[in-house]
Biopython code that builds the backbone (N, CA, C, O; Angstrom):
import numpy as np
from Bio.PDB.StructureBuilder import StructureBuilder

atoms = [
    (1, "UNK", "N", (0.841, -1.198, 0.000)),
    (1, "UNK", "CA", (0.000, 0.000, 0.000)),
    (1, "UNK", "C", (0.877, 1.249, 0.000)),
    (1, "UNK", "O", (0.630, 2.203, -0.738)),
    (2, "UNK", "N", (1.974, 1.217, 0.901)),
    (2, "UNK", "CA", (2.450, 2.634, 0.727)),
    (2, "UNK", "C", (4.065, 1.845, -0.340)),
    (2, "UNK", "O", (4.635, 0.760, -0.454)),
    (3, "UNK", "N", (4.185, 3.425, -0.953)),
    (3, "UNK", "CA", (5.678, 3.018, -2.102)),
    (3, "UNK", "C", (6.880, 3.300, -1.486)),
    (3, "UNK", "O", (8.011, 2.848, -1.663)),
    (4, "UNK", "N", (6.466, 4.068, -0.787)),
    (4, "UNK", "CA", (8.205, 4.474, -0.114)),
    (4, "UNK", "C", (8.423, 3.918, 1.350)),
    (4, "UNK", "O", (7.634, 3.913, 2.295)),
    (5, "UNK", "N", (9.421, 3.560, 1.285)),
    (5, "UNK", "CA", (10.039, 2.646, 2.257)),
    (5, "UNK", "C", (9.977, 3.383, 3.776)),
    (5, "UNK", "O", (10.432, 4.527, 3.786)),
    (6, "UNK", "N", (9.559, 2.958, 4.828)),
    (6, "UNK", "CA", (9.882, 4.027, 6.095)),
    (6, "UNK", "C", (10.732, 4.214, 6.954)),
    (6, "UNK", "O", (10.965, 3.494, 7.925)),
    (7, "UNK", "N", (11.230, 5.155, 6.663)),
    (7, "UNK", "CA", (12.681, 5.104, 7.693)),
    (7, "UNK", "C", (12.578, 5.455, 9.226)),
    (7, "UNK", "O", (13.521, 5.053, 9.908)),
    (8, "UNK", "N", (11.624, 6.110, 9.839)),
    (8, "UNK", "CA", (11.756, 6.004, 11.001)),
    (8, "UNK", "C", (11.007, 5.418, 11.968)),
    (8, "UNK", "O", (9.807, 5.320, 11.712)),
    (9, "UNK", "N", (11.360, 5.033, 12.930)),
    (9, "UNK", "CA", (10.583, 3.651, 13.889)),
    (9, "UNK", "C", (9.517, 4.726, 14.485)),
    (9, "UNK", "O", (8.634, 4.049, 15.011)),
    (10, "UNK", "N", (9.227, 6.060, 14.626)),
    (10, "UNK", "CA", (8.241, 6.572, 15.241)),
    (10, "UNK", "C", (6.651, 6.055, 14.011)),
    (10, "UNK", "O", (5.540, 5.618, 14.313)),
    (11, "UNK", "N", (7.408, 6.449, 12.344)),
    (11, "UNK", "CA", (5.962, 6.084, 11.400)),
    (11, "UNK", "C", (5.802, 4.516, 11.736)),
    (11, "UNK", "O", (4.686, 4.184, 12.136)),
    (12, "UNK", "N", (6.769, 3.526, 11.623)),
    (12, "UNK", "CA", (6.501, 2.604, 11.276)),
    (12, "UNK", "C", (6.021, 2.389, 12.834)),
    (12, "UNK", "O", (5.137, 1.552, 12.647)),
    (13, "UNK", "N", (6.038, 2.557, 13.887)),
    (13, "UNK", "CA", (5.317, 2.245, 15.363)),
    (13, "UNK", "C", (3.704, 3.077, 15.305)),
    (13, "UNK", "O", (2.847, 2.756, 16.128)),
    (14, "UNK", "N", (3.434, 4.123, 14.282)),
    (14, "UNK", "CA", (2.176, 4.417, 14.071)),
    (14, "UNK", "C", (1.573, 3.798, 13.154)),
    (14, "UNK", "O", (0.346, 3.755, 13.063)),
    (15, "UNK", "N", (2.315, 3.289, 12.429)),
    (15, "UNK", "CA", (1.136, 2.533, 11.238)),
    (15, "UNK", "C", (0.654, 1.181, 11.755)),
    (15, "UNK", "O", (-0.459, 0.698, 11.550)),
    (16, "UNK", "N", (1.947, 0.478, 12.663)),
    (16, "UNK", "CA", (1.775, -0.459, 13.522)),
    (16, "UNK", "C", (0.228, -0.185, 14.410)),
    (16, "UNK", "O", (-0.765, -0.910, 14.356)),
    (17, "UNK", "N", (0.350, 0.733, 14.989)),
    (17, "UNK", "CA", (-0.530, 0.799, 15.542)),
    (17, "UNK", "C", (-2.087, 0.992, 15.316)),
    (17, "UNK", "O", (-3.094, 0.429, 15.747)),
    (18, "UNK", "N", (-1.749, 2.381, 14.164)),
    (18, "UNK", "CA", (-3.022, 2.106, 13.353)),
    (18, "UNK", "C", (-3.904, 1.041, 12.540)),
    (18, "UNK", "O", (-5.053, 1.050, 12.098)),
    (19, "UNK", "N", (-2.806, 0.085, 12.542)),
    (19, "UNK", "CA", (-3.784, -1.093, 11.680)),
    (19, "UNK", "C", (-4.335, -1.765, 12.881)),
    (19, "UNK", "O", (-5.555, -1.898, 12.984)),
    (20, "UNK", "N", (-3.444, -2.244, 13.889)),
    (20, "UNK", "CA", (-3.943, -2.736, 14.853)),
    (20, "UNK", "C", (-5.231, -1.590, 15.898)),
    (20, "UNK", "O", (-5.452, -1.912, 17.065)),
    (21, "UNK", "N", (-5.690, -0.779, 15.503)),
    (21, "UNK", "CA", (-6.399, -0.128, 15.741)),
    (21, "UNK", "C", (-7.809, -0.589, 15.053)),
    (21, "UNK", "O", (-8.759, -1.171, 15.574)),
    (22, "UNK", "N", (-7.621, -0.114, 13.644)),
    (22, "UNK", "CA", (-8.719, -0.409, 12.626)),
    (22, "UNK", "C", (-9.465, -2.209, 12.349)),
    (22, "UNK", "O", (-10.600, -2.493, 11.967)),
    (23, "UNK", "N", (-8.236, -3.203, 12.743)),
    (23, "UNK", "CA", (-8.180, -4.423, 12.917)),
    (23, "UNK", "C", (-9.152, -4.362, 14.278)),
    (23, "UNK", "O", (-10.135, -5.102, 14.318)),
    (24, "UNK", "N", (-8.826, -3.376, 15.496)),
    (24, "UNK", "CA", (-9.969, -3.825, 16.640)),
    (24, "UNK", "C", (-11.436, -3.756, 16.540)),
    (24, "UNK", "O", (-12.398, -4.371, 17.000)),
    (25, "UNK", "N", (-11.146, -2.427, 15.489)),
    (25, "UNK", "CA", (-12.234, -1.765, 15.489)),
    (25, "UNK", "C", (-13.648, -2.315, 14.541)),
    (25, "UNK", "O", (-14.834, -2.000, 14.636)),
    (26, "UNK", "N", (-12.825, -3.415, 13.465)),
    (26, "UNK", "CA", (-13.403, -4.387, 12.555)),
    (26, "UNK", "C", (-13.954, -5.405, 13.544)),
    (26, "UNK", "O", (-15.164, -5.623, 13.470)),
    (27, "UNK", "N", (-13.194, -6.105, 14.521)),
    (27, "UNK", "CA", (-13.700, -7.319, 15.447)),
    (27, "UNK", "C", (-14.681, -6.485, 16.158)),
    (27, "UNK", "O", (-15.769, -7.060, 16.121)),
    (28, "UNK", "N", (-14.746, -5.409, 16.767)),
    (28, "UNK", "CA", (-15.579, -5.055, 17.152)),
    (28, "UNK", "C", (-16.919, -4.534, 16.777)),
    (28, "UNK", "O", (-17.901, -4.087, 17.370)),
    (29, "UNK", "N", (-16.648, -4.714, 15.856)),
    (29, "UNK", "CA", (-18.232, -4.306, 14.389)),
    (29, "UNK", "C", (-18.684, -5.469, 14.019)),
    (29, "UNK", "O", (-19.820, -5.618, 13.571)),
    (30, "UNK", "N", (-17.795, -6.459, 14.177)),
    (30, "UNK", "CA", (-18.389, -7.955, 13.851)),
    (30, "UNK", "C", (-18.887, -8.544, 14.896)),
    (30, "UNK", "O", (-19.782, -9.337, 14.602)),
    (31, "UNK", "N", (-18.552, -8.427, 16.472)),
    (31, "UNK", "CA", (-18.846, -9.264, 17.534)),
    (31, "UNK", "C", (-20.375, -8.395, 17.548)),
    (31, "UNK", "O", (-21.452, -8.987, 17.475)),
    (32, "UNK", "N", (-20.234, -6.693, 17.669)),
    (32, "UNK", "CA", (-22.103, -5.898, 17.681)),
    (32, "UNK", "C", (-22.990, -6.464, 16.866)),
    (32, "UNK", "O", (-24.062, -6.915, 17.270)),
    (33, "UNK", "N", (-22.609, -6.484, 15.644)),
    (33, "UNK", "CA", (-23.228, -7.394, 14.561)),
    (33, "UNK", "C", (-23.640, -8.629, 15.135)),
    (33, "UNK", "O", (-24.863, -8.760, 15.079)),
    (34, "UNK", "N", (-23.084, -9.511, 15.630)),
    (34, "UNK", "CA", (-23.556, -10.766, 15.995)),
    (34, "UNK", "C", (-24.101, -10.863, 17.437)),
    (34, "UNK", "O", (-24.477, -11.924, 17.935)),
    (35, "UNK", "N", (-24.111, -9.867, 17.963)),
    (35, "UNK", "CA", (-24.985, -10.169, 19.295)),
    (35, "UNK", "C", (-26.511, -9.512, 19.127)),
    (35, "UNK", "O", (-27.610, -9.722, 19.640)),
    (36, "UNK", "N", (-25.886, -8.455, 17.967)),
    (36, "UNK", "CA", (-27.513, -7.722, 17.083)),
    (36, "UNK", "C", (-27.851, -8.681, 16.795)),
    (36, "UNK", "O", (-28.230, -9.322, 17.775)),
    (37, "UNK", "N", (-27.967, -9.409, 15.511)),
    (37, "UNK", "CA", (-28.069, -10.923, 15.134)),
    (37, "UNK", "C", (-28.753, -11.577, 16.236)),
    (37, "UNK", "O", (-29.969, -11.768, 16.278)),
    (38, "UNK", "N", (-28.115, -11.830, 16.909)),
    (38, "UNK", "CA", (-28.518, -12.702, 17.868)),
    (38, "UNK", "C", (-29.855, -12.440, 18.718)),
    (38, "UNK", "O", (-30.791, -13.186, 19.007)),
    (39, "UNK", "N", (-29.587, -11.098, 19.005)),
    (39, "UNK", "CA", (-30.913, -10.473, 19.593)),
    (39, "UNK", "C", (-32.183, -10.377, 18.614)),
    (39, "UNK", "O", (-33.292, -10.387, 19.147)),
    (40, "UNK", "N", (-32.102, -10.295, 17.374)),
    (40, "UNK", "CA", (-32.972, -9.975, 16.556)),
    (40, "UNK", "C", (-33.654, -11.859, 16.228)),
    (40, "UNK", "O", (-34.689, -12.171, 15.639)),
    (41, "UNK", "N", (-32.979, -12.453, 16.640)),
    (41, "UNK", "CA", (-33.802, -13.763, 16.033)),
    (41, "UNK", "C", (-33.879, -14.190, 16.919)),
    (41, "UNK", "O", (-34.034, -15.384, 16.658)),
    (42, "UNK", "N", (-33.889, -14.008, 18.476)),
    (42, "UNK", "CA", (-34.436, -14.448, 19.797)),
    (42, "UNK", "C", (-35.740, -13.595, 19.969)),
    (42, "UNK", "O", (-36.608, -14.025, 20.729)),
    (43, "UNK", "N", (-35.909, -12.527, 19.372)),
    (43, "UNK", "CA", (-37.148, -11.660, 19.495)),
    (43, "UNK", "C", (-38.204, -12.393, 18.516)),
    (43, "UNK", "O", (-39.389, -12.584, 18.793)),
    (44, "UNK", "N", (-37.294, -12.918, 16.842)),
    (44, "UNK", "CA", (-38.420, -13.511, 15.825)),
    (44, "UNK", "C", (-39.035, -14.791, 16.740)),
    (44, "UNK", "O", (-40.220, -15.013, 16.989)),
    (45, "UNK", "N", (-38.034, -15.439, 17.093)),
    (45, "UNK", "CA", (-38.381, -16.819, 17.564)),
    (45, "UNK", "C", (-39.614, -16.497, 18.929)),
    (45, "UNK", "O", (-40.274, -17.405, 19.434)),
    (46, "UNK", "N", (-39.679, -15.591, 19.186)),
    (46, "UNK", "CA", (-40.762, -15.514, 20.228)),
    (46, "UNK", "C", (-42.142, -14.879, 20.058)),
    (46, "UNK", "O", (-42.957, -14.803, 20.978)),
    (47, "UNK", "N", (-42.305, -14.518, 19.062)),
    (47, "UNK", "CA", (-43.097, -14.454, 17.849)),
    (47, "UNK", "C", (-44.218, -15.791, 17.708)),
    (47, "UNK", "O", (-44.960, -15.874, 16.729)),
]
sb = StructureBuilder()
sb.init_structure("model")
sb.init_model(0)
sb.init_chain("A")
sb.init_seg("    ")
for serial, (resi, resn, name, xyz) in enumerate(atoms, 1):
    if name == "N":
        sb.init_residue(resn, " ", resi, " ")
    sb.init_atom(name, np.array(xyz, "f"), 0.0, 1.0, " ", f" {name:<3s}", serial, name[0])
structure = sb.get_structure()
């Protein structure tokens, strides 16, 4: 993704971090999603 190489450990300790940021922030959109999910077809099922 990026072309130029990074020379200092402060970018490359932020990009580090930022993916592992955006990476939490994905598991955490997937686990809401599935407890939504979950809630939404414990409500059909009682129906």
């Amino acid at each position: 993704m990026y072309l130029r190489p990074r020379d200092s450990a402060d970018e490359r300790m932020l990009l580090a971090l930022d993916s592992a940021l955006s990476n939490f922030s994905l598991a955490a959109l997937f686990v809401s999603f599935t407890i939504l999910d979950t809630a939404v077809l414990a409500l059909a099922s009682r129906c």
